[in-house]
C-alpha positions in Angstrom: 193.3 -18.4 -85.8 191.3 -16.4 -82.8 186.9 -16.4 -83.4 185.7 -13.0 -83.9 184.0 -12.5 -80.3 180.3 -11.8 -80.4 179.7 -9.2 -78.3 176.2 -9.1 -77.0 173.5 -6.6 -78.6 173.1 -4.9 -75.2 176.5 -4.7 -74.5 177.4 -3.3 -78.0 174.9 -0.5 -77.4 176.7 0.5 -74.4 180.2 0.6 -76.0 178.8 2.1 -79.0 177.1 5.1 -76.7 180.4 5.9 -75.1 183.8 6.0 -76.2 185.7 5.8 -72.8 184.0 2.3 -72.3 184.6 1.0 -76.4 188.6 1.8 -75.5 188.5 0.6 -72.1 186.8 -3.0 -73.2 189.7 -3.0 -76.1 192.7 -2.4 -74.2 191.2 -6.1 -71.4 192.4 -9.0 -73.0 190.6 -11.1 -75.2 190.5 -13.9 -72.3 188.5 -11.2 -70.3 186.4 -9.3 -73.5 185.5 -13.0 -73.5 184.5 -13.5 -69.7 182.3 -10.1 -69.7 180.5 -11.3 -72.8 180.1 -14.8 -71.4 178.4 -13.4 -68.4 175.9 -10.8 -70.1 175.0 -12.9 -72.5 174.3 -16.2 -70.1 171.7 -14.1 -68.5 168.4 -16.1 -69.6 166.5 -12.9 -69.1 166.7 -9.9 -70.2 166.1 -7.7 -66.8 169.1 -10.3 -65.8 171.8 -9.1 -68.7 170.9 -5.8 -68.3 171.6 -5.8 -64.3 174.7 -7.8 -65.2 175.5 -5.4 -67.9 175.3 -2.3 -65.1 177.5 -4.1 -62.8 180.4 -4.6 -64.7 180.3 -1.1 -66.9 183.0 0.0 -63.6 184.8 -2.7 -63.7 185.8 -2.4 -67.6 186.5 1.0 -67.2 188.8 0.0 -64.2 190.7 -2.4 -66.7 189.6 -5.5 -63.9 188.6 -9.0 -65.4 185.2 -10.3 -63.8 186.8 -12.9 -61.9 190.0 -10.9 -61.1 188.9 -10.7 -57.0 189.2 -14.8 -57.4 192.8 -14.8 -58.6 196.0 -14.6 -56.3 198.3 -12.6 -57.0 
């Protein structure tokens, strides 16, 4: 059975202020829901989630995975 994922407080806030990004994040994956969580939340501060947060707000509403660029295909 899958863990609930544990989507980061700043994160949430930005899905939760607009809809277009809440749909975009549900339609990724789970693999990459889990990779954009992963990389917010391993900021250690918080200027450093919240630029990492910024960055990949286009790429989720592009339906990319954060590491997509890296894989062949």
């Amino acid at each position: 059975m899958p863990q609930e994922l544990k989507v980061p407080p700043l994160l949430q806030k930005s899905l939760d202020a607009s809809p277009a990004l809440s749909a975009a994040f549900d339609k990724l994956t789970p693999g990459r829901q889990r990779e954009y969580v992963g990389y917010i939340a391993d900021g250690k501060q918080d200027a450093t989630r919240t630029k990492r947060r910024e960055k990949v707000i286009p790429w989720i509403l592009n339906g990319c995975g954060l590491n997509d660029k890296y894989r062949s295909g």
